[in-house]
C-alpha positions in Angstrom: 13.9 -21.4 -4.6 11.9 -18.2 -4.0 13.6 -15.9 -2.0 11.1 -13.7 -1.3 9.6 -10.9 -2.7 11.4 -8.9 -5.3 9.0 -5.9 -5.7 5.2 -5.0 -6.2 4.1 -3.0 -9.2 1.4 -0.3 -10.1 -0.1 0.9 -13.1 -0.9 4.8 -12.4 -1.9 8.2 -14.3 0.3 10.8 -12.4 3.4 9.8 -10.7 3.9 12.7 -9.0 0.2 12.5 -7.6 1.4 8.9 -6.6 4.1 10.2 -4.6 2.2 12.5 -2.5 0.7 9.3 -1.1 4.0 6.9 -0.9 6.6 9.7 0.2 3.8 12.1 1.6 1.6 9.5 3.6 3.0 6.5 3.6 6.8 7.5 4.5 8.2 6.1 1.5 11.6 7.4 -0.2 11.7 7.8 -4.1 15.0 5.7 -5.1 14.6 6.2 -8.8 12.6 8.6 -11.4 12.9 7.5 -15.0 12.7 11.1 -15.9 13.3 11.6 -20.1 14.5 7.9 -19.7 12.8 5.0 -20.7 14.2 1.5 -19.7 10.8 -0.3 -19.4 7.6 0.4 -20.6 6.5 3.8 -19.5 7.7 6.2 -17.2 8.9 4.8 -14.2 9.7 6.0 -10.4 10.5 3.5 -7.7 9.7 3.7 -4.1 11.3 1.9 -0.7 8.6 1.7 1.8 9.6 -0.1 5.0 12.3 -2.6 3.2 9.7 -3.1 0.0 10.6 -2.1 -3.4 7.4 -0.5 -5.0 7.6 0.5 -8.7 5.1 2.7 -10.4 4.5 3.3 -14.1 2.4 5.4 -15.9 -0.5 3.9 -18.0 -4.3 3.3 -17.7 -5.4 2.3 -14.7 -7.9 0.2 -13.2 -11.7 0.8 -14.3 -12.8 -0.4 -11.0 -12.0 -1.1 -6.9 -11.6 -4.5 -6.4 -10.5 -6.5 -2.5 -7.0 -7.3 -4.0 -4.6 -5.4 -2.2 -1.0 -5.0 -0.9 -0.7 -4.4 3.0 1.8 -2.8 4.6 2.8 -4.0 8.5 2.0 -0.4 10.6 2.2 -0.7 14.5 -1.2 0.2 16.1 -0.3 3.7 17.4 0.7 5.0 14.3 -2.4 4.2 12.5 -4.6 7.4 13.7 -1.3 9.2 11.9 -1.8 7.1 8.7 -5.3 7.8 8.5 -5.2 11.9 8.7 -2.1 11.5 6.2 -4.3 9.5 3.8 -7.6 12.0 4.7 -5.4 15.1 4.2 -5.4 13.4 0.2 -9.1 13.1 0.0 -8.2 9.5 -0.6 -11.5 7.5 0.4 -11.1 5.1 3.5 -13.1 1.9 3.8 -14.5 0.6 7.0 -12.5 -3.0 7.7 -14.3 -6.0 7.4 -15.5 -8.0 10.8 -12.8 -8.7 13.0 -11.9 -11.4 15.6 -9.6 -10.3 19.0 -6.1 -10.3 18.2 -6.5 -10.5 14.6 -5.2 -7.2 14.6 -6.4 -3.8 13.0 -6.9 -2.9 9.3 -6.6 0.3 7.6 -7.7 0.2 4.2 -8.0 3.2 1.5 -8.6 3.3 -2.4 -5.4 5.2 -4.0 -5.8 7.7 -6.8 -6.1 4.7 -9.4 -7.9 2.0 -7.9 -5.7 -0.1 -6.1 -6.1 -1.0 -2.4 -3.8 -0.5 -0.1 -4.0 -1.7 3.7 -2.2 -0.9 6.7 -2.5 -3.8 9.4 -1.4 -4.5 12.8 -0.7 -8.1 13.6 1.6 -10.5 11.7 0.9 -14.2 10.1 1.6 -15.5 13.6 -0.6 -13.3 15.7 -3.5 -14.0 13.0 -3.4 -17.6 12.8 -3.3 -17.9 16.7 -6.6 -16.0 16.9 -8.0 -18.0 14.5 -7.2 -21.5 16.4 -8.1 -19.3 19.8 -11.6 -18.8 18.1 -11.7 -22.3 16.2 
């Protein structure tokens, strides 16, 4: 039986540049740096962000942007914070996609390797009764 979700990995160039956006924007804590050490395959650090274990390892990245993407639960007022936290890295921030009422609000930025990160407002519930609202 699934239990529920273990941890979420990334493939990234510069650790250190990763944790200026997980620590520095995102209000993550670095549990674990590899260092000299190498247990897995790469270099490793590993991140708690709101309850979520995120690893990060160095090694190529991905050639190009893509929709897949992890989102993180933010309330609304703190998303204006989030985005001059994410600005302030010259990270590049997408519009969201069209939105029905009480679907909630989406941020959503590139990192420095690709991957897509969004920071939403509403939960599973709150989504799937605006979608039956709007049915």
């Amino acid at each position: 039986m699934i239990e529920g979700l273990s941890h979420i990995t990334f493939i990234v160039k510069d650790l250190e540049r990763t944790k200026l956006l997980l620590v520095g924007a995102l209000d993550g804590k670095e549990v674990y740096d590899s260092g000299d050490k190498q247990f897995s395959l790469s270099r490793e650090k590993f991140f708690d962000i709101g309850g979520v274990w995120i690893a990060v390892m160095e090694g190529d990245t991905l050639s190009e942007e893509t929709y897949n993407h992890v989102a993180f639960k933010v309330s609304a007022d703190d998303l204006p914070r989030y985005r001059a936290a994410i600005e302030r890295l010259g990270l590049p921030i997408h519009e969201p996609r069209p939105r029905i009422e009480g679907e909630g609000q989406s941020l959503y930025f590139y990192d420095f390797d690709n991957h897509l990160f969004e920071l939403h407002t509403a939960t599973l519930d709150e989504r799937l009764s605006a979608y039956e609202r709007n049915h």
